[in-house]
C-alpha positions in Angstrom: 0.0 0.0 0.0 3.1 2.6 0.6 4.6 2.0 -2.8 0.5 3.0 -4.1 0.8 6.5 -2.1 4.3 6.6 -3.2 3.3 6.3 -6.9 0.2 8.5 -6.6 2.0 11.0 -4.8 5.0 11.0 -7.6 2.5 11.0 -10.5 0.8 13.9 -8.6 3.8 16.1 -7.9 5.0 15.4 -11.8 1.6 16.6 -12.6 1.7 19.8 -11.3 5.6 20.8 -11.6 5.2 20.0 -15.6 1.8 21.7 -15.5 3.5 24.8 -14.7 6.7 24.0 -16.8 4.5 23.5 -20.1 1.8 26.2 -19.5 5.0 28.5 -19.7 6.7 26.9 -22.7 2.9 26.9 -24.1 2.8 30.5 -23.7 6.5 31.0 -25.4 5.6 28.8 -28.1 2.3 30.9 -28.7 4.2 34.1 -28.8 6.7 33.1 -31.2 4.3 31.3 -33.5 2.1 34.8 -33.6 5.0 36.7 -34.6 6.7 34.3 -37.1 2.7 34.1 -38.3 2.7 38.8 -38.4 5.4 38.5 -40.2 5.2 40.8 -44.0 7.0 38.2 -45.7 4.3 35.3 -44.3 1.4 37.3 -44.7 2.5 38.1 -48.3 2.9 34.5 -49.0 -0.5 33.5 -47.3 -2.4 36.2 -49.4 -0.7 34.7 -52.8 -1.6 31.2 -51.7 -5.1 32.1 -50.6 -5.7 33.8 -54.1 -4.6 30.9 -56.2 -6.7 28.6 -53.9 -9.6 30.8 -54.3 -9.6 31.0 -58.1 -8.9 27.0 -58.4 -12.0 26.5 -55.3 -14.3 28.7 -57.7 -12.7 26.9 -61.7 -14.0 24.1 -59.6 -17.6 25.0 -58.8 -18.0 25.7 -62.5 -16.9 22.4 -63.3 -18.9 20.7 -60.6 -22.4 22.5 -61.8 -22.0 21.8 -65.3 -21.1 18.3 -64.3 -24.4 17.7 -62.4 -26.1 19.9 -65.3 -25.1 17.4 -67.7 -25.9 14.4 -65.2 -29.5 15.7 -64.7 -29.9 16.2 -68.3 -29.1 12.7 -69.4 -31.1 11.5 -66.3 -34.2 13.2 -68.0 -33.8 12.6 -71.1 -33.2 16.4 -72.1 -30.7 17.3 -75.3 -27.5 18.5 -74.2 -27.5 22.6 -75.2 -25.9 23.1 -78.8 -22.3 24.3 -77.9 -20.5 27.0 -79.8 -18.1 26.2 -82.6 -14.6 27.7 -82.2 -15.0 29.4 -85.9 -15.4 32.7 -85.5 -18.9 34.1 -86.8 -19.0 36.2 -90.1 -20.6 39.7 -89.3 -23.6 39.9 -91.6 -22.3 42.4 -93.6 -19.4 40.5 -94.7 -21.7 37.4 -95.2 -23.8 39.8 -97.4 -20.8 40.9 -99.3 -19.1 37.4 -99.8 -22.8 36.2 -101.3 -22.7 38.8 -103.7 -19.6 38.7 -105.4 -20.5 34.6 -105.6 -23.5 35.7 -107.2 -21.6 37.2 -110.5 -23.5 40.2 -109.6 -21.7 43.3 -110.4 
């Protein structure tokens, strides 16, 4: 039973000395954490990271939507939308003017 109270005692006493011991190197840690965290050179390099992760987060909600758009579509039964071609499209007045010299007319 003395070598119980011994142990308890021991574990008690460790307890509280590193309590006090780690709530101190806690608090160091903390402070130089903050100010490696204030630094310009890390906030500079969180902003460029958040940007690129923003713009990939929102190329990625686009992708997503017309993914489920296309997945609800074919669950339907609804035609896919007619995509653009990549040719450019003649203005009308150059279609006008390329029909008329085909024409032969003068």
């Amino acid at each position: 039973m003395r070598g119980k109270i011994a142990f308890v005692a021991g574990i008690t006493i460790g307890y509280v000395l590193g309590t006090r011991a780690g709530r101190e190197r806690y608090e160091q840690i903390k402070t130089a954490a903050t100010a490696v965290w204030q630094s310009p050179p890390v906030q500079a390099a969180s902003g460029a990271v958040g940007g690129v992760v923003g713009r990939q987060l929102t190329k990625a909600q686009y992708m997503l939507a017309d993914g489920i758009k296309k997945l609800v579509d074919a669950t339907i039964g609804r035609p896919a939308p007619a995509r653009p071609s990549a040719a450019k499209p003649v203005p009308p007045a150059a279609a006008e003017a390329a029909a008329a010299e085909g024409d032969g007319a003068p």
